[in-house]
C-alpha positions as CSV (number, residue, x, y, z in Angstrom):
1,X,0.0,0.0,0.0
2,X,1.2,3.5,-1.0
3,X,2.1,5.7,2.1
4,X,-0.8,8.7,1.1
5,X,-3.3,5.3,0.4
6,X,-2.2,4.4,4.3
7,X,-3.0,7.7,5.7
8,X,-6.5,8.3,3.4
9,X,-7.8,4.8,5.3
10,X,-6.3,6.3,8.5
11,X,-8.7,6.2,11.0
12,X,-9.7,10.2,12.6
13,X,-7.6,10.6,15.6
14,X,-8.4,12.6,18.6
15,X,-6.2,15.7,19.2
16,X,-4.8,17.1,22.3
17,X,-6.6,19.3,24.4
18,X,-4.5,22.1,24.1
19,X,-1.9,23.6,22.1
20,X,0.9,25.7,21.6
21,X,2.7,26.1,24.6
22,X,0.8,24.0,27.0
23,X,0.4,20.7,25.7
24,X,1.1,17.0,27.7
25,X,3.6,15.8,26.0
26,X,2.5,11.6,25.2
27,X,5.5,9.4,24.4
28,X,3.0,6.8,22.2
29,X,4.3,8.0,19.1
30,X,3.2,6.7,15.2
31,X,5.0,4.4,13.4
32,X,7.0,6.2,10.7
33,X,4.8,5.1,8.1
34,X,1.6,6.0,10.2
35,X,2.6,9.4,10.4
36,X,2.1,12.8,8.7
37,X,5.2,14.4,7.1
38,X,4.9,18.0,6.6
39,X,7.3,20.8,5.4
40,X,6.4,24.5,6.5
41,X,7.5,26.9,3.9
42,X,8.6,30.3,5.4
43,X,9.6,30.2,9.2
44,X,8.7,34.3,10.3
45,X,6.4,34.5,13.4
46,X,3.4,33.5,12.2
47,X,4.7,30.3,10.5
48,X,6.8,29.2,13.7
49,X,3.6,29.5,15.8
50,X,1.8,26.9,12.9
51,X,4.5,24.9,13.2
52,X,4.2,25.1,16.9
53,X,0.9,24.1,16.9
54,X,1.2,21.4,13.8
55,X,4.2,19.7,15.7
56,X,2.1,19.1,18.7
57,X,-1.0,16.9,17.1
58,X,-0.8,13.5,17.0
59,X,0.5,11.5,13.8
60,X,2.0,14.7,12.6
61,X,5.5,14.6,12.1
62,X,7.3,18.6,11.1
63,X,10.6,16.9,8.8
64,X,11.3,20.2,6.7
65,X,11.3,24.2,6.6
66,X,12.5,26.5,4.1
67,X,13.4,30.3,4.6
68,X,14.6,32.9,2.5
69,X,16.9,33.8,5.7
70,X,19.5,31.5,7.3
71,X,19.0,32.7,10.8
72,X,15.1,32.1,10.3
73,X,15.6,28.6,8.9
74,X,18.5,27.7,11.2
75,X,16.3,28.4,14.0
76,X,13.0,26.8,13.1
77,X,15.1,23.5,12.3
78,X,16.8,24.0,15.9
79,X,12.8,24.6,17.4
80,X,11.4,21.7,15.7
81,X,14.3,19.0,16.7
82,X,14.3,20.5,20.5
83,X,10.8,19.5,20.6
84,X,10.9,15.9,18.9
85,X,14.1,15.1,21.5
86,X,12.0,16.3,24.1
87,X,9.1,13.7,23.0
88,X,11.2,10.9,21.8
89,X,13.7,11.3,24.0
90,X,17.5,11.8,24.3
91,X,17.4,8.6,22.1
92,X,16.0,10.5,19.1
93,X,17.9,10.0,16.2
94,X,15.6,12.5,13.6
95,X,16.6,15.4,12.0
96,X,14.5,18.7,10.4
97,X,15.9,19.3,6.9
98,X,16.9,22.7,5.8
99,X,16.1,24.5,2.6
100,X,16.9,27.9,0.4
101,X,14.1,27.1,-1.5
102,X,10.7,26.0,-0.8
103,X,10.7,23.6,-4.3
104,X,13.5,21.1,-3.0
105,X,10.4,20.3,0.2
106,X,7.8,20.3,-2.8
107,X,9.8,17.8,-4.6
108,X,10.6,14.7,-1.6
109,X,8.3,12.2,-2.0
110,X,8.4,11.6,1.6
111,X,6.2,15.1,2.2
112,X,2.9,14.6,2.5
113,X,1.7,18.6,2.8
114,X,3.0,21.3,3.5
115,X,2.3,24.7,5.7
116,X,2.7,28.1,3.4
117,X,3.8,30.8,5.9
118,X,5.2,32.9,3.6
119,X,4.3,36.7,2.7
120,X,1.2,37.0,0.6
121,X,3.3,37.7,-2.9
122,X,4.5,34.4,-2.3
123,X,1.2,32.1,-1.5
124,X,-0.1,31.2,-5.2
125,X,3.0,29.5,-6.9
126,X,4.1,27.5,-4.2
127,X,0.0,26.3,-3.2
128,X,0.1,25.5,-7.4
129,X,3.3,23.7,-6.9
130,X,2.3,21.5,-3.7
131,X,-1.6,20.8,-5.0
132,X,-0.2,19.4,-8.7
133,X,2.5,17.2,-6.5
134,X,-0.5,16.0,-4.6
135,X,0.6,17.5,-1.1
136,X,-2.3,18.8,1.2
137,X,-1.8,22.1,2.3
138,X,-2.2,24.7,4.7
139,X,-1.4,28.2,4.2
140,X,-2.2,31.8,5.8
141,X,-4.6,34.4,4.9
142,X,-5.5,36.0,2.9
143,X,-4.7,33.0,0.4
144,X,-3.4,35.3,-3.2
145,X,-2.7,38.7,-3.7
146,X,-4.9,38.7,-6.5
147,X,-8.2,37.2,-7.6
148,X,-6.5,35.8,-10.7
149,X,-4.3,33.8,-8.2
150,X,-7.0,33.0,-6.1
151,X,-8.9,31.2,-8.5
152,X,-5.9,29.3,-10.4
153,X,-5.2,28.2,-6.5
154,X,-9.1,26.7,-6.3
155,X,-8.4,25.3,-9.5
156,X,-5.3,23.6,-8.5
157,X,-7.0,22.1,-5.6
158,X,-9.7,21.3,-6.4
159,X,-8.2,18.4,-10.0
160,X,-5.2,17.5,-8.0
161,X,-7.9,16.7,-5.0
162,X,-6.0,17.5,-2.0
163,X,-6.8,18.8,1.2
164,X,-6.8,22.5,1.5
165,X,-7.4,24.9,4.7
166,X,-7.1,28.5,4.3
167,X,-5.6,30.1,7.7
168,X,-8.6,32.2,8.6
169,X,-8.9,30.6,11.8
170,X,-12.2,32.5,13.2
171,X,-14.3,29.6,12.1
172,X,-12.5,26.6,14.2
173,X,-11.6,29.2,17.2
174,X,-11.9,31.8,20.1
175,X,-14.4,29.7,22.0
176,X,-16.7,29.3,19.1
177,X,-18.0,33.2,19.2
178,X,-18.0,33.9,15.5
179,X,-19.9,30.8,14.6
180,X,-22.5,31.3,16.9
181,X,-22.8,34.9,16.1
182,X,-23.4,33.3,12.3
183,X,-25.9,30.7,13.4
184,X,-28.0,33.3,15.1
185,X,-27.8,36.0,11.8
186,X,-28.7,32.8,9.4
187,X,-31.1,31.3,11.8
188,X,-32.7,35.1,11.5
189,X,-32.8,36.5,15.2
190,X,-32.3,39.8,13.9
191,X,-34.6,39.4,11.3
192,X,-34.1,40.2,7.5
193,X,-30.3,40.9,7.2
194,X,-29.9,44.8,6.4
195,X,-26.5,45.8,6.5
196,X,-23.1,44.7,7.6
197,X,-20.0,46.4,8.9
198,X,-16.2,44.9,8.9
199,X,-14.0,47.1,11.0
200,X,-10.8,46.7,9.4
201,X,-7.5,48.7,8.5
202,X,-6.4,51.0,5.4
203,X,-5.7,49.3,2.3
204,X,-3.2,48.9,0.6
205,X,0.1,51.8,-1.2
206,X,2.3,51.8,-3.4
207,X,6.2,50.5,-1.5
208,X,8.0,53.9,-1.7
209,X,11.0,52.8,1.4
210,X,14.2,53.6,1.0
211,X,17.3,50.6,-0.4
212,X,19.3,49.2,2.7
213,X,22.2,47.3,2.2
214,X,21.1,43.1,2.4
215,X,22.0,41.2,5.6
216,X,24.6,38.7,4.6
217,X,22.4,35.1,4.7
218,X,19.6,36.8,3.1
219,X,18.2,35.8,-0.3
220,X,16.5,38.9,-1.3
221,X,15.9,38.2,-4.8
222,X,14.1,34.7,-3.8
223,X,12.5,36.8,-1.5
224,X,10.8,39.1,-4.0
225,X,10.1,36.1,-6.3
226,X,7.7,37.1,-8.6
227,X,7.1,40.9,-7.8
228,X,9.0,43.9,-9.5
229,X,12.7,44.3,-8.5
230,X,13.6,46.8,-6.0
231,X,15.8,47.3,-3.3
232,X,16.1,46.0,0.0
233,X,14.6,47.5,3.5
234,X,14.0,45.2,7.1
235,X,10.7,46.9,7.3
236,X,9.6,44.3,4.0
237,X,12.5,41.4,5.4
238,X,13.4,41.9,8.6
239,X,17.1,41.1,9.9
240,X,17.1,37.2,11.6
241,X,14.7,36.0,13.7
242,X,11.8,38.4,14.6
243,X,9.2,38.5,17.3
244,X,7.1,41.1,15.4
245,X,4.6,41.0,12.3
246,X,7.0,42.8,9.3
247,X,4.9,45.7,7.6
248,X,5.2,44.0,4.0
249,X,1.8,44.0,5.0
250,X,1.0,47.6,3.5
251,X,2.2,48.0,0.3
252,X,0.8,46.9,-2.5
253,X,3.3,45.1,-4.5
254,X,3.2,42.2,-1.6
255,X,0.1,42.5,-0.1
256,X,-3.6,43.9,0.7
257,X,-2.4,46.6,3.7
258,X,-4.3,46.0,7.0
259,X,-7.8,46.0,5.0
260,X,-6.6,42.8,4.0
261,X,-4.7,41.6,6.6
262,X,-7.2,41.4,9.3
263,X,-9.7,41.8,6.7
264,X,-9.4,37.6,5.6
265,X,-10.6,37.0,9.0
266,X,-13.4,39.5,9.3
267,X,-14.6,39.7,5.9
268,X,-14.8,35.8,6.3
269,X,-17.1,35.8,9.1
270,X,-19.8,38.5,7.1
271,X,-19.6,35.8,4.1
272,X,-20.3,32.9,6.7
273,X,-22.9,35.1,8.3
274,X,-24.6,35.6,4.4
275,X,-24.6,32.7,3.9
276,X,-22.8,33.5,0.7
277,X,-19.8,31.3,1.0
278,X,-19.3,31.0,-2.8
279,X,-20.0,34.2,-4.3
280,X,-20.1,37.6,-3.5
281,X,-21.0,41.3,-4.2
282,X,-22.4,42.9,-7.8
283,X,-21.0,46.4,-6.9
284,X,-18.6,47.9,-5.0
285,X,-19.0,51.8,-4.6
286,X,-16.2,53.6,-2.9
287,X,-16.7,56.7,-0.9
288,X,-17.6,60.3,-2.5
289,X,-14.5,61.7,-1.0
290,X,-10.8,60.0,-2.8
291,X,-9.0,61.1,0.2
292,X,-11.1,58.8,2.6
293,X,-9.7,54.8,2.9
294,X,-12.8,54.0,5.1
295,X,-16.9,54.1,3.5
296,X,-16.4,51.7,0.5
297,X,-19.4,49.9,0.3
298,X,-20.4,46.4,-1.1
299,X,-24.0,45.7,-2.5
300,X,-24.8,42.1,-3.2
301,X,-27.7,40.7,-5.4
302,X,-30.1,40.5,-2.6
303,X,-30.0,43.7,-1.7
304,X,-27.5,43.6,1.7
305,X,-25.2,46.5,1.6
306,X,-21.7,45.9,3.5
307,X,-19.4,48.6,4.5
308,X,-15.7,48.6,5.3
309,X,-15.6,51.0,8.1
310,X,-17.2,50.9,11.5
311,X,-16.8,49.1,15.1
312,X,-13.9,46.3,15.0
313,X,-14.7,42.7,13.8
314,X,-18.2,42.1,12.2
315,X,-21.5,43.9,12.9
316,X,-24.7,42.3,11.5
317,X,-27.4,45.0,11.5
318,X,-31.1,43.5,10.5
319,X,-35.0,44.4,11.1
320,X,-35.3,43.3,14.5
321,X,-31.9,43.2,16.5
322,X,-28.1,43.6,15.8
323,X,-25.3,40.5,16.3
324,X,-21.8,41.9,16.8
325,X,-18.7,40.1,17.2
326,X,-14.7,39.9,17.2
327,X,-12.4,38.0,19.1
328,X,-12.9,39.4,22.4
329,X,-17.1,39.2,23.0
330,X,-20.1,38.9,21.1
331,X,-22.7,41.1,21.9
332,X,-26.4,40.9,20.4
333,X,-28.8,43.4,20.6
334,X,-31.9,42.7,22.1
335,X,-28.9,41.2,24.8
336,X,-31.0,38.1,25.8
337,X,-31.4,36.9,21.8
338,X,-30.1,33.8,22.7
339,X,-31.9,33.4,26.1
340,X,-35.0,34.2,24.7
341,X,-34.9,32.2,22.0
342,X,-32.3,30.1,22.0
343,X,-30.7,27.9,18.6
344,X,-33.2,24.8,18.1
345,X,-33.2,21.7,15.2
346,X,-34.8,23.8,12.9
347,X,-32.1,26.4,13.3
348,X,-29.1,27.0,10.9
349,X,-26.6,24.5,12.7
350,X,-22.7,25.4,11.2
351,X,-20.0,22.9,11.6
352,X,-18.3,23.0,14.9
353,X,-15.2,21.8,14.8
354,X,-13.9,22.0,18.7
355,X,-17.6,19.2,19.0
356,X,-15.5,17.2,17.2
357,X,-12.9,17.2,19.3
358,X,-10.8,19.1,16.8
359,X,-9.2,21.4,19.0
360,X,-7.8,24.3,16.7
361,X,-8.1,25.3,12.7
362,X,-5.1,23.6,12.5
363,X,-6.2,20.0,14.2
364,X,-9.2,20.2,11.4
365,X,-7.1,20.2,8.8
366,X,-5.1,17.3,9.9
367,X,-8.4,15.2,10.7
368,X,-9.7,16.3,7.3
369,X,-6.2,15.2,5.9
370,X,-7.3,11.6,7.3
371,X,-10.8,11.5,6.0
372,X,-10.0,13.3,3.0
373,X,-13.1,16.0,3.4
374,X,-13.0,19.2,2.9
375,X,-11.9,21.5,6.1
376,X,-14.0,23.9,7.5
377,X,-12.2,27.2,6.0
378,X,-11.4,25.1,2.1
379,X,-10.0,26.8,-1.0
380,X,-13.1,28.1,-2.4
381,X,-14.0,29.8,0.7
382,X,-10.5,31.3,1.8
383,X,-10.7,32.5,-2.4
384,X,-13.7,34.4,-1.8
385,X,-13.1,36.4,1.4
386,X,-9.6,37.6,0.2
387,X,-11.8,38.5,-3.0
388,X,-13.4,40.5,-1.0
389,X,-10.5,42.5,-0.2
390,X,-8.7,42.5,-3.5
391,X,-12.3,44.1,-4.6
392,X,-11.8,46.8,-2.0
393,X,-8.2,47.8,-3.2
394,X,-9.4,47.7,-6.9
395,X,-12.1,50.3,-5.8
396,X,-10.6,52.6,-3.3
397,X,-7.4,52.3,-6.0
398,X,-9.7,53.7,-9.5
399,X,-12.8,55.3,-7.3
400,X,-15.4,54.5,-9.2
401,X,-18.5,52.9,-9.2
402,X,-17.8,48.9,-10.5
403,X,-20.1,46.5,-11.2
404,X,-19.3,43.1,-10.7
405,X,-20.0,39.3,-11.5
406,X,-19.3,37.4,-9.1
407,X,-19.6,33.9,-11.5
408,X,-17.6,35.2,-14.1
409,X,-15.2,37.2,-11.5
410,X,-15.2,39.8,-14.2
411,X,-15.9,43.9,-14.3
412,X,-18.7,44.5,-16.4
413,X,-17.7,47.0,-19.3
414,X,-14.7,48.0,-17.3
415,X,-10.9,47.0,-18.7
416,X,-8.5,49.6,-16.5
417,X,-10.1,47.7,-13.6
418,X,-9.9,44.2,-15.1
419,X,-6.1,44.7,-15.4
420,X,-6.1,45.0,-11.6
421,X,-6.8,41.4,-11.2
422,X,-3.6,39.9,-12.0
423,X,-0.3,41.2,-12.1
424,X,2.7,40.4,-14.3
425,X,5.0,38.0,-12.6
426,X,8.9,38.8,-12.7
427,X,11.7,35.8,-14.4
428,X,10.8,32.0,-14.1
429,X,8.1,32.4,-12.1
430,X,4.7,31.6,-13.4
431,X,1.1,30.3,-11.7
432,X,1.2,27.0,-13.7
């Protein structure tokens, strides 16, 4: 029996109970050919914690990681091997394979998925890469850095049949908040759906920092891939290993800014709220005044208008009550809507991944790995809330009125802002 025909008859394990930082530690450990290899590709802060949190499942096995920067690399590899002695024991004889680049992980046979941690510039090609080599995959929000990428990504997924889990970990986490908050807009305790607003950052800018000279160990031209050339600054790639989110984040040549950023996550929870999962607005209007990067509003087919702009996280406004929620409280309005009424049978009942014993976004991957469904944040779903915010950058960027098909994922009569949903990619580098 092949090794990925072993793990798809895999029974589903239960997880640990907790993760990152305060797990029991169990010495039964699987059989080498029982457990899941995965190589995480791009080892800055946020990767390290997924690798933190992978490492610490049962059957998974962390054997790889591949960074642009020595230091980063050197020290993810140290991370990873620390905690495996730890669990196996001074006896442990295993090592964590180090890579400049992320296709030597792609191309080992003994990989069974991999973990994309890298900036968003650098999602598409390497989720291409892994899905047509028939790795599962993980990787952060939001998923492209255009809607071009996003749907070859889907595409790729989807005819190589692999298991895919965008990183917008709302859905799976902080103690279930944002899917209740859905289950009561869908299950219409506030009544007909009116309006909704995501409280969410700036977007995006043109990169205009200034050339530093490159750290020695630093691959900055593999680091810009498959964006224009230009010079380098820490502010984009910062120096060794970092405790800090890098401001990449902004600018437009590598990212959505912070509309995006946090945006993935909140934007995500008004499409699970909608109920619209799989599509998405007809227009997007931006505000009357250019100068303003809040107002831009999104109309969709049925008439409910959403706004970037407003209170943090998600507010659902409807006919009869208002549900609002990020990741420190949810707070409906009548405030007893659940008491008074509380979710029934015949109520809209959204998967619940910690009832399954699936203790974090990352566990329902791996139990989705084994049973080969389709985890609770897939590639079709993580494509269309980063569409969302790619469709707010197209319109805050040309400030016009744009109408939209969300089938087609085309602007109607409109070519300047078709352009703006794909870019040119610099070199080798290609999406397939």
């Amino acid at each position: 029996m092949k090794r990925r025909e072993f793990l798809n008859q895999a029974a589903a394990t239960t997880l640990l109970t907790t993760v990152a930082g305060s797990v029991s530690i169990s010495k039964a450990v699987a059989k080498p050919n029982d457990r899941i290899n995965i190589g995480v590709i791009g080892v800055g802060k946020q990767a390290r914690y997924l690798m933190t949190v992978a490492m610490r499942l049962p059957k998974v096995q962390i054997v790889a990681v591949s960074d642009v920067v020595k230091e980063r690399k050197e020290d993810a590899a140290r991370l990873g091997t620390e905690f495996y002695t730890k669990l196996h024991g001074e006896d442990y004889k295993g090592s964590i394979s180090q890579h400049d680049d992320f296709r030597e992980i792609i191309a080992r046979d003994d990989i069974d998925a991999v973990i994309v941690g890298t900036p968003d510039h650098w999602h598409a090609i390497p989720v291409i890469m892994a899905a047509d080599a028939k790795k599962d995959i993980y990787c952060e929000k939001p998923i492209s850095l255009t809607i071009e990428e996003g749907r070859a990504m889907v595409n790729a997924v989807k005819r190589n049949k692999v298991v895919f889990q965008t990183g917008s970990m709302q859905r799976s986490e902080f103690d279930g908040k944002f899917r209740i908050a859905c289950e009561l807009v869908r299950s219409g305790r506030i009544g007909k759906v009116l309006s909704v607003n995501v409280g969410v950052g700036d977007p995006n800018k043109p990169c205009d920092l200034p050339t530093q000279d490159v750290p020695a160990g630093t691959n900055w031209d593999m680091w810009q891939g498959p964006v224009p050339e230009r010079g380098y600054n820490e502010i984009l790639c910062p120096k060794g290993v970092h405790n800090h989110f890098p401001m990449w984040r902004l600018y437009r040549e590598y990212a959505g800014g912070m509309l995006a950023d946090i945006g993935a996550h909140h934007f995500d929870i008004a499409q699970w709220g909608l109920g619209m999962d799989d599509t998405g607005p007809v227009k997007i209007i931006p505000p009357a005044n250019e100068t303003d990067m809040r107002g831009l509003k999104f109309i969709y087919a049925n008439g409910v208008e959403m706004t970037h702009g407003g209170p943090g996280g998600t507010t659902f406004t409807g006919t009869s009550g208002i549900v609002a929620v990020d990741r420190r409280e949810l707070i409906t309005i009548p405030s007893n809507m659940q008491e008074k009424k509380p979710l029934g049978k015949d109520d809209v009942k959204l998967e619940d991944t910690g009832g399954q014993a699936r203790v974090s976004h990352m566990g329902n991957w791996i139990y989705r790995m084994q049973d080969r469904g389709l985890p609770i944040c897939h590639a079709e779903i993580g494509h269309r809330s980063a569409s969302l915010c790619h469709l707010a950058n197209i319109g805050y960027q040309v400030r016009r009125e744009l109408n939209w098909d969300p089938k087609a994922e085309r602007f109607a009569n409109d070519d300047a802002a078709n352009k703006l949903l794909s870019r040119e990619m610099r070199g080798e580098w290609k999406l397939g």
